[in-house]
N, C-alpha and C positions, 0 to 999 in steps of 0.2 A: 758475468758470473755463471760456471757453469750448470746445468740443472735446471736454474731457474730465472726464465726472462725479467727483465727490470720491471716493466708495468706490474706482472705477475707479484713480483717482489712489496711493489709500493702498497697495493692489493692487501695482501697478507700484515704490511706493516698499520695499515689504517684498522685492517679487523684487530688488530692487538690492543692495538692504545685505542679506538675510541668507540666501535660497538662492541666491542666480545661481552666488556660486561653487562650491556643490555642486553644479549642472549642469554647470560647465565640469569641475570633476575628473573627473565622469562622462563626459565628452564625449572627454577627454584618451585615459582607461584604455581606452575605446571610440569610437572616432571616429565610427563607423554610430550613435553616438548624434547628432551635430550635428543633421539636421533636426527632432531633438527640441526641441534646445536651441532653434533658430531658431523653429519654433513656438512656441515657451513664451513666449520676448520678444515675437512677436507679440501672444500673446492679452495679455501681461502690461501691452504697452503701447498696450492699446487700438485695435489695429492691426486693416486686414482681411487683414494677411498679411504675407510677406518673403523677399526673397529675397537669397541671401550669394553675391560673384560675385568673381571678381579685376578689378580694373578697365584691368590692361591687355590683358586677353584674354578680354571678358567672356561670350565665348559657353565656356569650357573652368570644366568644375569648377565650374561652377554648381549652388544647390540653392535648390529654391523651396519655402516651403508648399505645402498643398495645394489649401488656397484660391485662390493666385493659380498653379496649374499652366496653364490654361486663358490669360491674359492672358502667363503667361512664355512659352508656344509661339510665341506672335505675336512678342511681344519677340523672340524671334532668331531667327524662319523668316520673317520680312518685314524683316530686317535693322535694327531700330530699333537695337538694341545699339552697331552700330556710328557711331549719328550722336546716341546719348544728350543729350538736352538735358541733364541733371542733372548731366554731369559736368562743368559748369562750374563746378559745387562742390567740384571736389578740391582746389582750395588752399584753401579751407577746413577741406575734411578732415584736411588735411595739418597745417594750423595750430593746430586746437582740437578733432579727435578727432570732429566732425560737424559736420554740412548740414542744412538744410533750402531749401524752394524759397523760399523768403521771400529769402535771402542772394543768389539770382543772376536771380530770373524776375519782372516784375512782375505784375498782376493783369490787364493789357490784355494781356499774351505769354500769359498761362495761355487768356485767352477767344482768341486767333489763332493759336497755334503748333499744327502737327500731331501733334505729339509729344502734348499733352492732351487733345486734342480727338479727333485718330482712336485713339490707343493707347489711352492711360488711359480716358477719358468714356465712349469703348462700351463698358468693363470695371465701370463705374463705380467709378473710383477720380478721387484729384486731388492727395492732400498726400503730400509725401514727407519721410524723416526718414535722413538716409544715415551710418553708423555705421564708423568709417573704422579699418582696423587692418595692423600689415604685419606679412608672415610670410616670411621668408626675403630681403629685400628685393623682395617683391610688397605690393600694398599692396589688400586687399579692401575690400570694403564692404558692410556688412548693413545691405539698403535696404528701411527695413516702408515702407509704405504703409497710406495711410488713404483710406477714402470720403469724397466734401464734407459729407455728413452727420457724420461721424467727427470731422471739423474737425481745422485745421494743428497742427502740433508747436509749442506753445507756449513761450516762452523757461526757463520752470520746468523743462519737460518738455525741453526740449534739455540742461541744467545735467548733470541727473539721465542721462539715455542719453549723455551723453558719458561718464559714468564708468565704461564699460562698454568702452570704447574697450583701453585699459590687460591691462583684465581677457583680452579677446578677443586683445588681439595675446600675452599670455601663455602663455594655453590653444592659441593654433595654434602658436606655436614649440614646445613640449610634446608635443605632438599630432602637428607635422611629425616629430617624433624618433620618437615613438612605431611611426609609421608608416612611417618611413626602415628601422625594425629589424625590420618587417615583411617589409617588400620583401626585404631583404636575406635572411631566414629563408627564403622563398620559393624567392629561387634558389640557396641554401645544396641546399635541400631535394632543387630538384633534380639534385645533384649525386649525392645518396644512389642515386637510380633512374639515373646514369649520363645522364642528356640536358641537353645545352647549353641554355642558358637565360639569357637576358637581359630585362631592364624597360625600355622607354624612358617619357618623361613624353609629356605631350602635345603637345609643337612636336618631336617626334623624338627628342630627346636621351638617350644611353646614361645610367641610372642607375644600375643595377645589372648584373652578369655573373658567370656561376660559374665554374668552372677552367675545364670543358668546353667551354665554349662561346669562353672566352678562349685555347684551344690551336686552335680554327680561323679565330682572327685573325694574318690574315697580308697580302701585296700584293695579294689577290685580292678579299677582304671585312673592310677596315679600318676605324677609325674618323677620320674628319675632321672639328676641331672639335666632338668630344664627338657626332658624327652618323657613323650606317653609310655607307658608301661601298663601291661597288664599279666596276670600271676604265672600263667601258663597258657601253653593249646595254640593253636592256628591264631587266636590276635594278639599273642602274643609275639610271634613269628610277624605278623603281617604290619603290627604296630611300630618296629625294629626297623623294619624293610621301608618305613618312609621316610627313616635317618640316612639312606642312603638315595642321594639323589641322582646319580649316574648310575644306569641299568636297572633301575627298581620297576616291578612287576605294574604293570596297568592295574594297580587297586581302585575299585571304587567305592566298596562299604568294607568295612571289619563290626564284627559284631561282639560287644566284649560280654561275656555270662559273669554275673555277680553271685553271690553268697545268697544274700536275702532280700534282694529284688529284682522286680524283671530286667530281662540284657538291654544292653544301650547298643542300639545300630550308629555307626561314625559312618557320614557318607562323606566323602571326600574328592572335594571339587577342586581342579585347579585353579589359580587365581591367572588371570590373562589381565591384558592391556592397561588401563590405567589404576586398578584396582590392584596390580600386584606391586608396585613401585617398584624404583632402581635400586638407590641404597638402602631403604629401608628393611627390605629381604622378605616379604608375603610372600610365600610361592603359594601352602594350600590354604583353603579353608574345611574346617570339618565340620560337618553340622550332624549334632544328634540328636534323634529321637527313639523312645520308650514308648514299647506299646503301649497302647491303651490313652495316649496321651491325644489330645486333638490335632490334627495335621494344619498344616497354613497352606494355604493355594501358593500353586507354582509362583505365577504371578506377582504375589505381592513377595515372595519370598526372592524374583528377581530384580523386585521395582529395589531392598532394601541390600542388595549384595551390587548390583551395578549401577546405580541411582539412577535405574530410568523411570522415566516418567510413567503413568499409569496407560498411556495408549502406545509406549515403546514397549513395554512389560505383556502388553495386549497381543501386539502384534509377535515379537519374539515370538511367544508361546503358541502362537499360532501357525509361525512359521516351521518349528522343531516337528509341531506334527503331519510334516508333507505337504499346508495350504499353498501355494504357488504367490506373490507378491498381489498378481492381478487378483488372484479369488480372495486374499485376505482384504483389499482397499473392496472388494465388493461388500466382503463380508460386514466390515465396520462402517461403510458408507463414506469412505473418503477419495480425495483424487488417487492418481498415479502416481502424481507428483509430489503430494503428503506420505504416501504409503514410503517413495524412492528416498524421502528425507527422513523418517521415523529409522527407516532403516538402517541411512548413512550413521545416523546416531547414535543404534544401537549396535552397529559396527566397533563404532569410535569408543563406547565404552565398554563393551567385553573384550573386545580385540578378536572377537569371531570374522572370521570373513566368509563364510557363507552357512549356509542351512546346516550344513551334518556340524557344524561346530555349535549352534545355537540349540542341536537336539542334546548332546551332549551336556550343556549347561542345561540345560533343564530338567533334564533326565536326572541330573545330580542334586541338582537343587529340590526337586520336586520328592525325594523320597522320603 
């Protein structure tokens, strides 16, 4: 067969029928599993990588192996995303669950289009395989990729990865719940420490809100068409600006003025790692407060936004303000070794990976 070696083959046909779906239940109960899951289909199907993306906003919620991190930066900081050849496979997708470039590109478009030749060929890739599934009425796509050495997705090999279609669009409706009751736990949560708290997704839109935050909605800071609004003036402008998610201004507070009472500060955090989920759609969280109101220490204000523990919450906070790992385990009296695991943890749950990301979160959270 060409493409793809027989062992290779047998590989790919056992990840079908007898583990894939013990990686989507695990993908479900854990969503921060997915880019496992997407590497696994990769290696499984002989791929050099993949990346799962919504296709009608394919720069938001994307997740790429790691192989192709390098080739996905391009893909959407040089704007190919938005003029995709490949997506002239969607009614395909839409029809029989997958694509390949074979169904829409000839072999003369693949040697002239710039789409192959500047994106793909300096990455060395070429063959695409596109795995098409809908999740809430969004409709994604898990697009592996092959090198021309790798060779195209054979008609065998499309039968078998369309079966996978079913399975996918199962596990992220599962998965979007799972993660809707997250959200919602979040701003429950903060309602215990007394601070207003809302979730929008990634085009703006309100998802979640807790009482607190829902008793200083009023004529002053409403919502319109499921988007914050306010009457006029700069947050009014700045409010607008977070309904758009490609190119919008590094906001980190808006401060909305009221009629007949004092302004509400919206400080606006993004939401990272497993706290923002896949199909659920969290992107920010906005947390307000009113002068004059009691403030909540940084700390516990990040033990209740990335459920770390009270000596990961310790240490974070201590790291954001320049302590070095070794002067923090002195400062708290623990090993190196306790300090290096607190850490990994609270890695693992903001999706911070080092210092200037974790001042950041603090910095946000803490105002």
């Amino acid at each position: 067969m060409p493409g793809l070696n027989q062992p290779l083959f047998a590989r790919l046909r056992d990840d079908l029928e007898v583990t894939f779906r013990e990686d989507l239940e695990e993908a479900v109960v854990d969503p921060a599993r997915w880019p496992d899951l997407i590497e696994r289909v990769s290696r499984a199907s002989g791929s050099e990588g993949a990346l799962l993306l919504r296709t009608d906003r394919p720069a938001l919620d994307a997740i790429t192996t790691a192989s192709l991190a390098e080739s996905s930066k391009r893909y959407f900081e040089e704007g190919w995303h938005r003029e995709d050849h490949r997506f002239r496979g969607l009614p395909m997708i839409r029809a029989r669950g997958i694509t390949v470039d074979q169904d829409f590109t000839t072999p003369e478009e693949i040697e002239r289009l710039p789409f192959y030749q500047d994106l793909l060929a300096s990455s060395g890739l070429r063959w695409f395989a596109g795995i098409g599934f809908e999740v809430k009425g969004r409709l994604w796509c898990l697009a592996l990729q092959r090198t021309a050495a790798q060779g195209l997705y054979e008609p065998d090999e499309q039968a078998r990865l369309a079966t996978l279609s079913p399975l996918l669009r199962r596990a992220g409706l599962l998965t979007a719940m799972v993660e809707t009751a997250r959200l919602a736990g979040l701003t429950e949560a903060f309602d215990i420490i007394e601070r207003p708290a809302m979730i929008l997704d990634s085009e703006g839109r309100a998802l979640r809100w807790n009482t607190a935050f829902g008793a200083l909605l009023g004529r002053d800071l409403r919502l319109v068409g499921g988007r914050l609004a306010a009457e006029e003036g700069e947050a009014a402008r700045q409010l607008e600006a977070l309904s758009r998610p490609s190119g919008r201004p590094p906001i980190t507070a808006i401060v909305v003025a009221r009629r007949d009472a004092l302004p509400i500060a919206l400080h606006v955090v993004p939401l990272v790692g497993p706290s923002r989920g896949v199909f659920a759609g969290g992107s920010t969280l906005l947390l307000a407060s009113v002068p004059g109101h009691a403030s909540v220490p940084a700390v516990v204000i990040l033990q209740t936004a990335y459920r770390l523990t009270p000596a990961e919450a310790r240490l974070a906070q201590a790291l954001s303000g320049g302590v070095t790992l070794a002067q923090a385990a002195n400062r708290f009296a623990i090993t190196a070794a306790t300090a290096r695991s607190q850490l990994k943890a609270i890695f693992a749950k903001t999706g911070a990976t080092r210092q200037s990301d974790l001042l950041r979160l603090v910095t946000g959270l803490a105002r």
